[in-house]
C-alpha positions in Angstrom: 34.9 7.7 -6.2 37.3 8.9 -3.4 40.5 6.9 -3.9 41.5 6.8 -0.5 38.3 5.1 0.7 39.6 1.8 1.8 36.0 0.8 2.3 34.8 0.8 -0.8 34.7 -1.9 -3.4 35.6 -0.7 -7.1 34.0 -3.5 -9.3 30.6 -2.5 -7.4 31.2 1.0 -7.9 32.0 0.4 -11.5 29.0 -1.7 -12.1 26.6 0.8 -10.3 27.9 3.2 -12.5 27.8 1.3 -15.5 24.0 0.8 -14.7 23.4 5.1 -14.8 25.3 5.6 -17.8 21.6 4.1 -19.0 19.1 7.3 -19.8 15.6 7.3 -21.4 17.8 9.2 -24.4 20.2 6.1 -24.5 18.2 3.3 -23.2 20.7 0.9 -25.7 24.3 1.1 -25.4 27.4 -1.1 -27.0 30.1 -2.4 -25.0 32.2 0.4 -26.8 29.6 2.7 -25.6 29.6 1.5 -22.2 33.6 1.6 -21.8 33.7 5.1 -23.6 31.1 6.7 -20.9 33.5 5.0 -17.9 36.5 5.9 -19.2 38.0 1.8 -19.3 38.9 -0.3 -22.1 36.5 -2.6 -23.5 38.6 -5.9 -21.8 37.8 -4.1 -18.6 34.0 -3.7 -18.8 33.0 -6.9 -20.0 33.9 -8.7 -16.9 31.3 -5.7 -15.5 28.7 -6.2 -18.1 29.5 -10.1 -17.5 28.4 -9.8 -14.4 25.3 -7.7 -14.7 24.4 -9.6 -17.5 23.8 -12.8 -15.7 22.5 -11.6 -12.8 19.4 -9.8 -14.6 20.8 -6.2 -14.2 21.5 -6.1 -18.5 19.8 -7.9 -21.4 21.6 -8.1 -24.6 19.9 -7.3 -27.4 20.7 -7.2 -31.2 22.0 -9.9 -31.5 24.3 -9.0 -28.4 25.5 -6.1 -29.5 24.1 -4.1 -27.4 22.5 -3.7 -23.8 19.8 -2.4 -21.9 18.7 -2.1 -18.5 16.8 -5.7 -17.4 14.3 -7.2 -15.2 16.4 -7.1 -11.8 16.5 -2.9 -12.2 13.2 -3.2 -12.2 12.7 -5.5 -9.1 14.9 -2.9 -7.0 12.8 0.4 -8.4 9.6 -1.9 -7.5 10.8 -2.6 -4.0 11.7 0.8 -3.2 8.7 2.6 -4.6 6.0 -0.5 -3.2 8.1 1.1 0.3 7.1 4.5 0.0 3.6 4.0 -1.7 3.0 1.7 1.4 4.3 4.4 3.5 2.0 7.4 1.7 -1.5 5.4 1.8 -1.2 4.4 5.5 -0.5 7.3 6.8 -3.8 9.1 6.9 -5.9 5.6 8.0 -3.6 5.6 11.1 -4.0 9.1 11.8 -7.7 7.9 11.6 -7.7 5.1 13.2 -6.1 6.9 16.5 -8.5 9.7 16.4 -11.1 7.4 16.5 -10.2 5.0 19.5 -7.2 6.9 21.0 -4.8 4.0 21.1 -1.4 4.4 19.3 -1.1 3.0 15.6 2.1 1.7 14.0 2.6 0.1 10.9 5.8 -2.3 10.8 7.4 -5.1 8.4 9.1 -8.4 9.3 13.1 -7.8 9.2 14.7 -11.0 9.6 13.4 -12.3 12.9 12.2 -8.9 14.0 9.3 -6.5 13.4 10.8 -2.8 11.6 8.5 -0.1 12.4 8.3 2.4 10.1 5.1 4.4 11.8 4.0 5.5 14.8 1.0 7.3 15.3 1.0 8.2 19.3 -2.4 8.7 21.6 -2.9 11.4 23.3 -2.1 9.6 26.8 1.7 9.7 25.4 2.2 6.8 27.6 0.3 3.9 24.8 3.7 3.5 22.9 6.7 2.2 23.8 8.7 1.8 20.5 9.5 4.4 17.8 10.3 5.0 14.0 13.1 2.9 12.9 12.9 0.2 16.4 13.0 -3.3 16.0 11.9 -6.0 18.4 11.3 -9.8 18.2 8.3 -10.9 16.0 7.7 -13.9 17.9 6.6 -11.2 20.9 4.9 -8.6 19.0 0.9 -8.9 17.6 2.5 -7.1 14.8 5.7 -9.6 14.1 3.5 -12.6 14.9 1.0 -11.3 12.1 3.9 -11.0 9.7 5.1 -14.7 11.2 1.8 -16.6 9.5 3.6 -15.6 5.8 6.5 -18.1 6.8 6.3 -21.7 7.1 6.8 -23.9 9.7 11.1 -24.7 8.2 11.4 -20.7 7.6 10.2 -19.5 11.4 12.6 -22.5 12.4 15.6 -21.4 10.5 14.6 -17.6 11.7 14.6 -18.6 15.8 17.3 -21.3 15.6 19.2 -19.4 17.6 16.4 -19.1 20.8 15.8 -21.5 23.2 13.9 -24.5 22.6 10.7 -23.3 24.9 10.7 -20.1 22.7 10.9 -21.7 19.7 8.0 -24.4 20.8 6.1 -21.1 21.9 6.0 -19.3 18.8 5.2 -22.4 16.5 1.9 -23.0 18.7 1.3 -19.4 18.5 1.8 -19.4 14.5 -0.3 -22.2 14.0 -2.7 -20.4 16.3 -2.6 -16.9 13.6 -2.8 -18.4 11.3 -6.8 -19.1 11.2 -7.0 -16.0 12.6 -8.1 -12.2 11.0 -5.6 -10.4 13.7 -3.6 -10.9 16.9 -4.3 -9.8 20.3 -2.1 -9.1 23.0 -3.1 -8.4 26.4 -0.1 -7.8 28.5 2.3 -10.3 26.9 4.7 -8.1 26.2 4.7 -6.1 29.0 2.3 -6.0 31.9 -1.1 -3.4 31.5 -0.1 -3.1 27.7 -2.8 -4.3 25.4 -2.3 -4.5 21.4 -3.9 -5.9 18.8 -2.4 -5.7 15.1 -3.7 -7.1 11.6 -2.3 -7.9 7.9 -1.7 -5.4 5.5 -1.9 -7.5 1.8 -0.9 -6.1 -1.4 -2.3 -6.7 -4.9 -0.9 -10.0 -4.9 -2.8 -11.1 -2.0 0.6 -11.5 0.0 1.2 -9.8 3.5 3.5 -7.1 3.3 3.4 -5.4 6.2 1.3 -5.2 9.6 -0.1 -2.3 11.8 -1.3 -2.4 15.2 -3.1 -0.1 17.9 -1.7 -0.1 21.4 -2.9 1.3 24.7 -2.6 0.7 28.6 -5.7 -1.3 29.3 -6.8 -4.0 30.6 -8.0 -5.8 27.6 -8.8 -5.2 23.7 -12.6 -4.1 23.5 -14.5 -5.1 20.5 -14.7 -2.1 18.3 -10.7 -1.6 18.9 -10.4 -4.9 17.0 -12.9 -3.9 14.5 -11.8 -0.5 14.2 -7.8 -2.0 13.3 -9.1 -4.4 10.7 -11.4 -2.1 9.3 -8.0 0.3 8.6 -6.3 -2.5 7.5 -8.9 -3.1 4.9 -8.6 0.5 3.9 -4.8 0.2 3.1 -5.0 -3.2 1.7 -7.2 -1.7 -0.8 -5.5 1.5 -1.4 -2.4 -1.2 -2.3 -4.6 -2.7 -4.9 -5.9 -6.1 -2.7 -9.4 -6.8 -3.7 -11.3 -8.4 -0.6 -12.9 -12.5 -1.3 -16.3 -12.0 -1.3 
């Protein structure tokens, strides 16, 4: 830790670190362990271990003796690798998918109130894609952010656009109660004028909605097999996630 970071918070350093001292060589450690390995007396840790203790990081076992890593360690590792697994599989459909119709593919997840894309795939036009990796734009005007919308209720996309005008707000509930029923959303210059999109679900094995992708081209509308073409990748990634399609 560099002491004359005025930024940084010490009990969260300590705690992070507390959490690596765990190995698969020492997946148990004692308090006396656990202050030995950060170099503090055992008064000083067990605020720390407390702490991490309560909030799922540490379980004690034998008889509270000793600690190992708990369920919330696991939650974060999940998160993070579900992220890149989701990232690895879609890839190669996207690539697909735009070498089949020639419209841009992105994949994106809901951030707060806006849509995070993560991939963009661009057509060959170079003119069918307006956002890039890392941009994030409203959900409530995006097929992709509405897609990701039909996952909240009716209170949660309230409490999300609370701050947007009342004719906003009333738009985007009629639109989600609209998505809802429906296998994808299709834009046809709603977010900007010539620009057609459509975009569908992405579910993982749990059958929840964790992400969205979308194709995107200057057209005048969204023929047929581009719809069919986006859900059928959709389906392929799903899958590749571990969702098993209702017969």
């Amino acid at each position: 830790m560099t002491e004359d970071d005025p930024y940084l918070v010490p009990a969260l350093v300590r705690g992070l670190a507390l959490l690596q001292t765990f190995t698969p060589q020492k997946p148990e450690l004692s308090m006396s362990q656990l202050s030995a390995s950060l170099g503090v007396t055992r008064s000083a840790v067990f605020r720390t271990v407390h702490t991490l203790v309560e909030e799922g990081f540490l379980l004690p076992v034998r008889d509270g003796h000793q600690f190992r890593l708990g369920p919330s360690v696991l939650r974060l590792s999940f998160g993070y690798l579900a992220s890149r697994e989701l990232l690895e599989v879609a890839q190669a459909p996207l690539e697909a998918l735009r070498d089949t119709i020639d419209w841009s593919g992105h994949l994106g997840i809901l951030d707060g109130r806006h849509v995070l894309y993560l991939i963009r795939i661009a057509a060959t036009d170079g003119l069918s894609s307006l956002v890039h990796v890392g941009s994030r734009l409203p959900a409530n005007n995006t097929a992709m952010g509405r897609v990701l919308l039909t996952q909240k209720n009716e209170k949660q996309i309230r409490n999300l656009l609370v701050d947007l005008p009342q004719a906003t707000l009333s738009n985007a509930l009629n639109a989600w109660n609209v998505d809802q029923h429906s296998n994808c959303v299709i834009h046809e210059g709603q977010f900007e004028n010539g620009l057609c999109s459509v975009a569908a679900p992405i579910y993982d094995m749990s059958g929840s909605v964790v992400a969205a992708i979308s194709a995107t081209k200057m057209a005048d509308m969204v023929p047929s097999t581009v719809k069919q073409q986006v859900l059928k990748a959709a389906r392929i990634i799903s899958k590749s996630l571990g969702w098993q399609e209702s017969e």
